[in-house]
N, C-alpha and C positions, 0 to 999 in steps of 0.2 A: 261699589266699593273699589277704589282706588288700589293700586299694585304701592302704593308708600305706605297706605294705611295696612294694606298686611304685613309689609315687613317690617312694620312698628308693632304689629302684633306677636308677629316670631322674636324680634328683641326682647318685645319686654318677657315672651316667653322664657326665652334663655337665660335672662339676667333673673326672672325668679328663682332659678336652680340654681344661680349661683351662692356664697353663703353670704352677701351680702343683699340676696333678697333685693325685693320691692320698698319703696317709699307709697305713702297713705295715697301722697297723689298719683304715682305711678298703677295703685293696682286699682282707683278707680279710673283711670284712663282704657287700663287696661280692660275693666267690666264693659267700659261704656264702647270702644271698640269691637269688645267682640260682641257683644247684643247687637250691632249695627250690622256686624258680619250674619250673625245668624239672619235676621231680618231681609238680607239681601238674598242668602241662599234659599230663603221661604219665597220670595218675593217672583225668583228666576225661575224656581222650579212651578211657579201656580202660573205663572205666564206661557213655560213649555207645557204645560197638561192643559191649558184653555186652547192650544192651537195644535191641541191631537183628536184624533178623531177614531172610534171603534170599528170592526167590521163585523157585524154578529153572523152567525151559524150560516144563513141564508144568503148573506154579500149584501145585506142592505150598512151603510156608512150612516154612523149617530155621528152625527157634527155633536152637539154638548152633551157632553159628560156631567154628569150630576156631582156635584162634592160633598162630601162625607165630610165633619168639621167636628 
C-alpha cells in the first residue's frame, strides 16, 4: 500500500463528514481502497509471525508456529 493511496483514503474520509458527503463513485473507491488496505495489514502481519520463532518452558526454539484460521 502506497503513502498516496492512504492519503486518498483519509480524503475521502474527511470529505464524508462533510455535508456534502460522498459521490456513488467516491464511496466505492472508497470500499475498494480500504479492503486493499486491510489485505495489506493481514498480509504484513502473517509474514512478521511466519519469521518469529517460540522459546518454550525448557529453551528448546519452535521455528513454525502452527496458525489458527
Amino acid at each position: 500500500m502506497t503513502d498516496e493511496k492512504i492519503q486518498r483514503i483519509n480524503e475521502l474520509a474527511r470529505k464524508s463528514k462533510t455535508p456534502e458527503g460522498l459521490t456513488e463513485a467516491e464511496k466505492a473507491e472508497q470500499q475498494a481502497l480500504r479492503t486493499e488496505y486491510r489485505q495489506s495489514i493481514v498480509s504484513n502481519l502473517s509474514a512478521q509471525l511466519d519469521n518469529c520463532s517460540i522459546v518454550d518452558e525448557k529453551g528448546n526454539v519452535i521455528k513454525k508456529v502452527k496458525r489458527v484460521k
